[in-house]
N, C-alpha and C positions, 0 to 999 in steps of 0.2 A: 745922633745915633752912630755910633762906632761900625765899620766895614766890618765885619768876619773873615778873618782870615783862614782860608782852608786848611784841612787837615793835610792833605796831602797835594801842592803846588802842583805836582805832576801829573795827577789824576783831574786837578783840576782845568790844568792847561790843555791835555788829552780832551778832554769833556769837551772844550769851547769849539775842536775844531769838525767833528759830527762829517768822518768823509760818506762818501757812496761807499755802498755795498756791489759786491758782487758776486758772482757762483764761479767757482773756476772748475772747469772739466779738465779731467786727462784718460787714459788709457794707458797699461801696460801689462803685457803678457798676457790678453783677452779678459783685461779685469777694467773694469769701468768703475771712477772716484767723480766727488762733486762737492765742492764745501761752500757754505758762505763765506766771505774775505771781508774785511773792513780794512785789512792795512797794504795796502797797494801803490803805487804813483810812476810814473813817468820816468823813467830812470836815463835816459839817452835821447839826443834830439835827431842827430846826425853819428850814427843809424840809430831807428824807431827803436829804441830796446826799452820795457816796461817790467817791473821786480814788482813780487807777489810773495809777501808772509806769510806761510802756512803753521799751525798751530802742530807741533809734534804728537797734538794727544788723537788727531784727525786719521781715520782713515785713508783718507784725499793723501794724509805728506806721505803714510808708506808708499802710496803707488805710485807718487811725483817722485819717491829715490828710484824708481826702475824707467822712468817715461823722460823722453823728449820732445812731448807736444805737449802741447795744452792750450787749451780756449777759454779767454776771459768773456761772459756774458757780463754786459751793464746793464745793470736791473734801473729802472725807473719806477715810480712812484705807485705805480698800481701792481708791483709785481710783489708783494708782500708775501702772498701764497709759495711762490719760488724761494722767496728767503727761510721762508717757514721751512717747508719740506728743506732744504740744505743745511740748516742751521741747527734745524732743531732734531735732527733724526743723524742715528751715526751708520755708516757703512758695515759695520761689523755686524748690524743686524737689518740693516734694511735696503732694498735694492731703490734707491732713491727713482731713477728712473726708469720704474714699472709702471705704466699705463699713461707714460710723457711720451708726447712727440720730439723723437730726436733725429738728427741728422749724421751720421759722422762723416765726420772729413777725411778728407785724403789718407790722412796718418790715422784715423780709425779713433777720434776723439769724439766723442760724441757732445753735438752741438745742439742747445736748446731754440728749438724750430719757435718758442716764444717770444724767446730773445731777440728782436732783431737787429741789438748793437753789440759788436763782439767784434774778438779779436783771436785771430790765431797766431801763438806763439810756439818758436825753437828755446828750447831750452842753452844756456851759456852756462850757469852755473848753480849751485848752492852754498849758501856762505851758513856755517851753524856758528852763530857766537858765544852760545852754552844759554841761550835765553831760552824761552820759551815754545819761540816759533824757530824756522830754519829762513833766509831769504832766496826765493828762486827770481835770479837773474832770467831775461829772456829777450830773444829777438823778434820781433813783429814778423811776421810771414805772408800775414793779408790779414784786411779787416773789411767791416761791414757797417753801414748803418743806417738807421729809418730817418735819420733827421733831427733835429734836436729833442729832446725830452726831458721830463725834470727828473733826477735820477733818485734812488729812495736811499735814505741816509740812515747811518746808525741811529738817531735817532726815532725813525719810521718803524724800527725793527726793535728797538729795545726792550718792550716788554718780554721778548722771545726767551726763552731760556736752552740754552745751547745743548749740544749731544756729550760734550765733554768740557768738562771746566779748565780752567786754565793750567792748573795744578795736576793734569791729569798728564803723564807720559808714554810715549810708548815705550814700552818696556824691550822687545826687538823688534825694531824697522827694518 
């Protein structure tokens, strides 16, 4: 029997590698944001610096062009509910965290008291390549953790259907 070759190599290489999820907080100008992320990683080793692809159609990126903080939660395998409510609901009509235990930090980013592996991040930069998403650059500031866990992956979340589709822009950020 003959392999099938995909329709699209790229979609399909995407598919294979199914990163962790996470919710990234921020704050700006007494407005609180919160999105689910799938495209994130490690960007610097010496210094901790970590980049975060926000989706231009999110409420989360308008408020990340006015913020310099922000906190990466790492969602593990039972936090499905957290991806849900972030992923599937949009800012512009709903106050994500209404009746969450939240923490805020120092810089007034409000931290999921769920959560207890995170990281708080200094913003460095945003790079728009005309794609999709925008990349915010960032500096480690402190982190936390409970200890190893197994973390929940795109494909733990996939049945979800998003607050905004890919194709959806903001029209003024």
């Amino acid at each position: 029997m003959a392999k099938r070759v995909a329709e699209d190599p790229f979609d399909s290489l995407m598919a294979s590698i199914d990163p962790p999820l996470i919710v990234l907080t921020t704050s700006a100008e007494g407005q609180w944001a919160g999105c689910l992320v799938g495209f994130h990683a490690q960007s610097s080793i010496t210094p901790h610096h970590y980049s975060v692809w926000l989706s231009k159609a999110n409420y989360t990126y308008r408020v990340a062009l006015r913020a310099a903080h922000f906190v990466v939660h790492f969602l593990a395998a039972e936090d499905l509910p957290l991806a849900e409510r972030f992923g599937t609901l949009t800012g512009e009509d709903t106050d994500k965290f209404a009746g969450m235990d939240v923490d805020p930090d120092p810089d007034g980013v409000p931290r999921l008291t769920a959560c207890p592996n995170w990281m708080s991040l200094d913003r460095i930069a945003i790079l728009d390549d005309g794609g999709d998403h925008v990349c915010l650059t960032t500096r480690m500031s402190s982190a936390h953790t409970a200890g190893d866990f197994t973390p929940l992956r795109l494909s733990g979340a996939a049945h979800l259907d998003p607050g905004h589709g890919s194709q959806d822009r903001a029209v003024h950020p």
